[in-house]
C-alpha positions as CSV (number, residue, x, y, z in Angstrom):
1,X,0.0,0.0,0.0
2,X,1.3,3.2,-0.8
3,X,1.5,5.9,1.5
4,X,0.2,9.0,1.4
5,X,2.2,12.9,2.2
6,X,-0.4,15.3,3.4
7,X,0.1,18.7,4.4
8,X,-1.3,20.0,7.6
9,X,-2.0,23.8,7.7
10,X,1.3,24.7,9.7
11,X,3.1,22.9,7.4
12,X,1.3,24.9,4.5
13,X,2.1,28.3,6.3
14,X,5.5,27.6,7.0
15,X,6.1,26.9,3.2
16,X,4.3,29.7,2.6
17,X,7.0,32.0,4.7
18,X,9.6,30.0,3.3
19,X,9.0,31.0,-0.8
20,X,8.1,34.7,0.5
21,X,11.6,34.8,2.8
22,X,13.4,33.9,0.0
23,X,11.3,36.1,-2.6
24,X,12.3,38.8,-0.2
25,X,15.6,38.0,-0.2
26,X,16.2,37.6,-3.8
27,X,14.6,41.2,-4.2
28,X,17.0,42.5,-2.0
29,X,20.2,41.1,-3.6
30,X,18.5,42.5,-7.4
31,X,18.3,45.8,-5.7
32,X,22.0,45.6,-4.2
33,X,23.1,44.3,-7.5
34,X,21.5,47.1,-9.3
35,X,23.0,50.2,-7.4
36,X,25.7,51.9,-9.3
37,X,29.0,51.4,-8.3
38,X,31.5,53.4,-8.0
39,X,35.6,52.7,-8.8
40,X,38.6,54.5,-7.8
41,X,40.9,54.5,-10.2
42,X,44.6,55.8,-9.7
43,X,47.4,54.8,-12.1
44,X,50.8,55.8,-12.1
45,X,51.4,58.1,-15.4
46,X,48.4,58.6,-17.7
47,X,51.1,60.0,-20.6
48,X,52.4,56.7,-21.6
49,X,50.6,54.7,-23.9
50,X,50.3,51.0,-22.2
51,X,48.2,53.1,-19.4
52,X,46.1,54.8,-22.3
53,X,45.2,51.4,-23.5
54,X,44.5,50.3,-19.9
55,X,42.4,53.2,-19.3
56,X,40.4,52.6,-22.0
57,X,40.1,48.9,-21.7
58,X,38.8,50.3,-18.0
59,X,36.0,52.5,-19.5
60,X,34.6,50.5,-22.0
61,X,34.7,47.2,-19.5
62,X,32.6,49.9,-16.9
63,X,30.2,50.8,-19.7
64,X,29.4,47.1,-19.9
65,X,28.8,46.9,-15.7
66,X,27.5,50.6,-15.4
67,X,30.3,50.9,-13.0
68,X,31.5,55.2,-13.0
69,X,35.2,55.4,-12.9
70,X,37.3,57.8,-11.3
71,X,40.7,57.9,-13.0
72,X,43.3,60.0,-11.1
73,X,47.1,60.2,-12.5
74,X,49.8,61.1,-10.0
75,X,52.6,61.4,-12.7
76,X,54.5,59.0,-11.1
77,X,54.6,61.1,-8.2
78,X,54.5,58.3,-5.0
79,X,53.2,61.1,-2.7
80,X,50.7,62.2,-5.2
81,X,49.3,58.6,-5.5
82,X,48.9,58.1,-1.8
83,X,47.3,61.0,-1.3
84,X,45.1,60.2,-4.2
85,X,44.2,57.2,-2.9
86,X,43.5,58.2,0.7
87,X,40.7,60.8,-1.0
88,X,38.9,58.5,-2.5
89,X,38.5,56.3,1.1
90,X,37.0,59.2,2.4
91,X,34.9,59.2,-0.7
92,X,34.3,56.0,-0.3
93,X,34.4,54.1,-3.4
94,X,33.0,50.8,-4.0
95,X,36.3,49.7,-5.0
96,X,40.1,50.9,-5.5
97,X,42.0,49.7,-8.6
98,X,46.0,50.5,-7.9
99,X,48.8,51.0,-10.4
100,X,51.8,51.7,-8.0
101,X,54.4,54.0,-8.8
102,X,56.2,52.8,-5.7
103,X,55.3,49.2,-4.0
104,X,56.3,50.4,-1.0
105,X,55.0,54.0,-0.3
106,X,51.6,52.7,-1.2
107,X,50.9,50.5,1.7
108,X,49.5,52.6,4.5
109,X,46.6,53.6,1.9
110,X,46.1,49.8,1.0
111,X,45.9,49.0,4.9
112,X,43.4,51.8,4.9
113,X,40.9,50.8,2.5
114,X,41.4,47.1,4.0
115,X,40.4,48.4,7.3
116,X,37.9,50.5,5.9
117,X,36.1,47.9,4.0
118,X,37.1,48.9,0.2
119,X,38.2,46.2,-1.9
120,X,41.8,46.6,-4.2
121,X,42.7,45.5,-7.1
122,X,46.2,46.1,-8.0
123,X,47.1,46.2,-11.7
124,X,50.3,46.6,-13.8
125,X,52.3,47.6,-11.2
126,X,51.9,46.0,-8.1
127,X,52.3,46.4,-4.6
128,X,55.1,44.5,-2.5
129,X,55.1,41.9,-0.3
130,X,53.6,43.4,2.9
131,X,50.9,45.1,0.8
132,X,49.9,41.6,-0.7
133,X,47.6,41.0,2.6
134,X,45.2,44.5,2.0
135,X,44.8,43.5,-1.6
136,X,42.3,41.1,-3.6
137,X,44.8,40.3,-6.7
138,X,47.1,41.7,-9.2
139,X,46.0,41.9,-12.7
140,X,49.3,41.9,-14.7
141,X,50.4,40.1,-18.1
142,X,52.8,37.5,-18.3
143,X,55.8,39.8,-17.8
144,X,58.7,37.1,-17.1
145,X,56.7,35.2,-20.6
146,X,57.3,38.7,-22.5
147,X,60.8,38.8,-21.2
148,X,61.5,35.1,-22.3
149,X,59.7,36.0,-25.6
150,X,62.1,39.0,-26.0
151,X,65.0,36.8,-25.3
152,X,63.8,34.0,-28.1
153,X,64.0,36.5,-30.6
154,X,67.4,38.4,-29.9
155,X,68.3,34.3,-30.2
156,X,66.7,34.1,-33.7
157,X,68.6,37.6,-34.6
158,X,71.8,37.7,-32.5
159,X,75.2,36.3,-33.4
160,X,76.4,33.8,-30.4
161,X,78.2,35.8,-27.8
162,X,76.9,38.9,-28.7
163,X,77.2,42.0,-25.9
164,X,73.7,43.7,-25.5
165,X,72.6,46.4,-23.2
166,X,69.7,46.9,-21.4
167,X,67.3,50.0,-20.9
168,X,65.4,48.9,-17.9
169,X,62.2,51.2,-16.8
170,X,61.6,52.1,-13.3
171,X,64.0,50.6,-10.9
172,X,61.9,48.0,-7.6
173,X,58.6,48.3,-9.8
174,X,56.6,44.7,-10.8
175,X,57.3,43.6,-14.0
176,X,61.2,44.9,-14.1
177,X,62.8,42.1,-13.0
178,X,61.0,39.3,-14.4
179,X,61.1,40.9,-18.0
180,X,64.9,40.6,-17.6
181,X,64.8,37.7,-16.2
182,X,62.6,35.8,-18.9
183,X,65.2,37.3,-21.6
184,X,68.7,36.3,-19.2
185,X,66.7,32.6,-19.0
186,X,65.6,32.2,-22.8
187,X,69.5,33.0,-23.8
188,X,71.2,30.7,-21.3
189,X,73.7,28.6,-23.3
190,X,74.1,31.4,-26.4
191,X,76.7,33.0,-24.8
192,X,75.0,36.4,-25.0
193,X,75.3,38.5,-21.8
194,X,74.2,41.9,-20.6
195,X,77.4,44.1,-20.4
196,X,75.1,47.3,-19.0
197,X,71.9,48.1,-17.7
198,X,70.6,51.4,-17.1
199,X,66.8,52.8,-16.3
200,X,65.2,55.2,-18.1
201,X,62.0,55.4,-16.4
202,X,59.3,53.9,-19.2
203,X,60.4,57.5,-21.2
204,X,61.8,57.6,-24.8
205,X,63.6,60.4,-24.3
206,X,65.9,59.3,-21.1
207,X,66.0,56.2,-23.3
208,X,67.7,58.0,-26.0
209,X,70.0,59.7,-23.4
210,X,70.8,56.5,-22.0
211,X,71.1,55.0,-25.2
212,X,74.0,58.0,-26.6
213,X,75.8,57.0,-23.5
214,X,75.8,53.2,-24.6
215,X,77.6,53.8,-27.9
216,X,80.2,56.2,-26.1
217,X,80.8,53.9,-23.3
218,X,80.5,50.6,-25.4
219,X,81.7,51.1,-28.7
220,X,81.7,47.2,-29.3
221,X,78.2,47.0,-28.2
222,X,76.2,44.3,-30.8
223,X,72.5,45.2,-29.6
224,X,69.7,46.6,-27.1
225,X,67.0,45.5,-24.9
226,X,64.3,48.1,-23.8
227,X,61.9,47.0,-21.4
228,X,59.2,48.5,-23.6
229,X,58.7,49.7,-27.2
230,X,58.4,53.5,-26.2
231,X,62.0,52.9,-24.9
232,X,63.2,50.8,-27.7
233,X,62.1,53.6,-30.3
234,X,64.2,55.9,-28.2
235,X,67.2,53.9,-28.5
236,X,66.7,53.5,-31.8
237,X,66.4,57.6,-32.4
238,X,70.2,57.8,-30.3
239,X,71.5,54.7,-33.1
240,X,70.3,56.2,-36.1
241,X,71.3,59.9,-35.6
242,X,75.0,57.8,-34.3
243,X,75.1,56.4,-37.8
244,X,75.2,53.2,-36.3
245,X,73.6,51.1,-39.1
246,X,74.8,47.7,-37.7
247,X,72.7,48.2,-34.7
248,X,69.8,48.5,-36.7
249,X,67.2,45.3,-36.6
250,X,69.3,44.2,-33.2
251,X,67.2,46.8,-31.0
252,X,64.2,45.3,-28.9
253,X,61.3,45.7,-26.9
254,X,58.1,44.8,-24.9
255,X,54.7,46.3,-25.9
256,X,53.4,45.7,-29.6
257,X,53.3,49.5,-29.8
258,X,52.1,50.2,-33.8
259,X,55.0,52.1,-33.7
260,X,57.2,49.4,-32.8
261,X,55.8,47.1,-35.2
262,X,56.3,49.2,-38.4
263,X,60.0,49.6,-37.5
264,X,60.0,45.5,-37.2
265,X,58.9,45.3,-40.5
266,X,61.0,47.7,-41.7
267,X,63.9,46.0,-40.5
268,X,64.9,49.0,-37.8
269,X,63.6,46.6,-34.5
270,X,64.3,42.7,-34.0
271,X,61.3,42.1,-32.1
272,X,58.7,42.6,-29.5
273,X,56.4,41.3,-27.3
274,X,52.7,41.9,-27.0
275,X,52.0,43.9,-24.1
276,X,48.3,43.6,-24.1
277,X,47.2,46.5,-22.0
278,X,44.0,47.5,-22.8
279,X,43.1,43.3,-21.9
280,X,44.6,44.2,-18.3
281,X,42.2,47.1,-18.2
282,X,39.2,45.1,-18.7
283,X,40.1,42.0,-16.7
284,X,40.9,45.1,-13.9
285,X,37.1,45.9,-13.9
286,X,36.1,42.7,-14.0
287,X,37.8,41.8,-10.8
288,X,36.3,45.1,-8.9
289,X,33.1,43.7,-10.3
290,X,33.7,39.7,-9.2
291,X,35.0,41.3,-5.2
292,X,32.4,43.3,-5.0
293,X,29.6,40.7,-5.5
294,X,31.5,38.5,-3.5
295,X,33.2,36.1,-6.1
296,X,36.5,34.3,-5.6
297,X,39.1,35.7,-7.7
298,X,42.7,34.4,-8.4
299,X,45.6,36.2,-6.6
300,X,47.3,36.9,-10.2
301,X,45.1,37.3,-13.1
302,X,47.4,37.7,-16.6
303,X,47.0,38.6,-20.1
304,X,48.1,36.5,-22.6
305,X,51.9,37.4,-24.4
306,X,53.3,36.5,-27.8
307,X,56.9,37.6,-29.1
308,X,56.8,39.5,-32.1
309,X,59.4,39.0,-34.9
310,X,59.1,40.1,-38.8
311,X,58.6,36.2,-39.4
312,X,55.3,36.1,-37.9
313,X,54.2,39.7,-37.0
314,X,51.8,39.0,-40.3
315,X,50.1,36.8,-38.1
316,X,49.9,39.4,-35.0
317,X,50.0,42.5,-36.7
318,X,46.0,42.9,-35.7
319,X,46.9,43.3,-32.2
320,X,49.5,45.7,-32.6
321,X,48.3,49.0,-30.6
């Protein structure tokens, strides 16, 4: 025989409240979805053209969300940025997305929006160590893959035991190191070394300066690495106004500036890699969106990278920026 489920009128009521708590409920996450959010943005130098991309890769990701952005540029200016950030705490943005100019000086401020309940998001340049535990994640590319990119084409171009140089950006920030590093690893064995490494800040024009010192100091020098294209293009300027024709198509870079690419094809750069900053932009607001909604993010989140030589820049030219 089977047996038989009948509901009793509490039992009726209580399903009742049930479906109407969690009617109630679900109206109340739609409505805390649906408020605008607002995003603090502060980078480190608007002027340069990897944080152009990023910005707009920013804006148009927020048009998507209807997220308002607030994009501040200290000029690389560390006290600038801190202060920066510590206005918009007191504004009280949703959400603070962080391009340091210095890891270190930036900490206070991310303790501060930690303690103050404001999700960050570092990206491109990231905090340091002891700034890790007041952030959410660091949105980046693959900057030791670029590096290693880098190095496989000065490999392809290069005579073994060549001397190169390198233009390095701005000295202790993310990204430095490990672009170096990916080229030093990728070259292992070819018996191509770094004689001299210099900054020049991310700026073509200390790059050329740096560069002119190079060929004074190095007259044997076979070749150049600039940590990005803006750099490299310097370099190049100081080598062609030198005369230095044998340097030309042995100068390289990281971005996949357009710029960059025409001189690759042209036979003035070796290579490149894709620096693919307006992708960091998006995936930046897409994090602030994911922590503030409560989402588990991953503690890096990276672009993709490819190297760019004129074998296969056909191929890649599209996503040269």
């Amino acid at each position: 025989m089977k047996s038989r489920f009948v509901m009793t009128l509490p039992m009726i009521l209580l399903a009742v409240l049930v479906v109407i708590g969690g009617f109630a409920a679900s109206i109340g996450r739609t409505v805390a979805q649906d408020e605008k959010l607002t995003f603090g943005v502060v980078v480190n130098n608007a002027d340069h053209p990897s944080i152009t991309a990023m910005n707009q890769g920013m804006q148009d990701e927020a048009a998507i969300y209807g997220v308002e952005l607030v994009i501040l540029d200290p000029a690389f200016d560390p006290q600038k940025q801190v202060s920066m950030i510590d206005n918009l705490i007191a504004q009280g943005v949703d959400a603070l997305l962080v391009n340091a100019v210095d890891p270190a000086a930036v900490v206070p401020s991310l303790k501060k929006a930690s303690e103050a309940g404001i999700p960050v998001i570092m990206n491109n340049a990231d905090t340091n160590e002891e700034g890790h535990q007041y952030t959410e994640t660091f949105v980046t590319t693959d900057t030791y893959g670029q590096g290693f990119a880098v190095g496989e084409a000065i490999k392809a171009v290069m005579e073994p035991n060549s001397k190169m140089a390198i233009i390095s950006g701005k000295p202790g920030q993310s990204g430095v190191a490990e672009r170096i590093q990916g080229a030093k690893d990728a070259l292992e064995g070819t018996g191509i070394e770094f004689i001299a490494e210099q900054p020049a800040e991310w700026s073509k024009d200390k790059a050329l300066t740096v560069m002119q010192d190079f060929l004074t100091r190095y007259p044997d020098l076979n070749g150049v690495y600039a940590l990005d294209d803006p750099m490299a293009l310097g370099a190049l300027q100081a080598i062609k106004a030198a005369g230095r024709d044998d340097l030309l198509g042995k100068v390289f870079g990281v971005n996949g500036n357009k710029e960059a690419c025409d001189a690759i094809a042209n036979g003035e750069m070796g290579g490149t890699a894709l620096q693919l900053s307006y992708l960091v932009g998006v995936y930046s607001v897409r994090a602030g969106w994911d922590v503030t909604h409560d989402r588990i993010v991953d503690d890096i989140i990276a672009a993709p990278t490819v190297g760019l030589t004129k074998e296969n820049l056909p191929q890649w030219e599209s996503q040269c920026w």
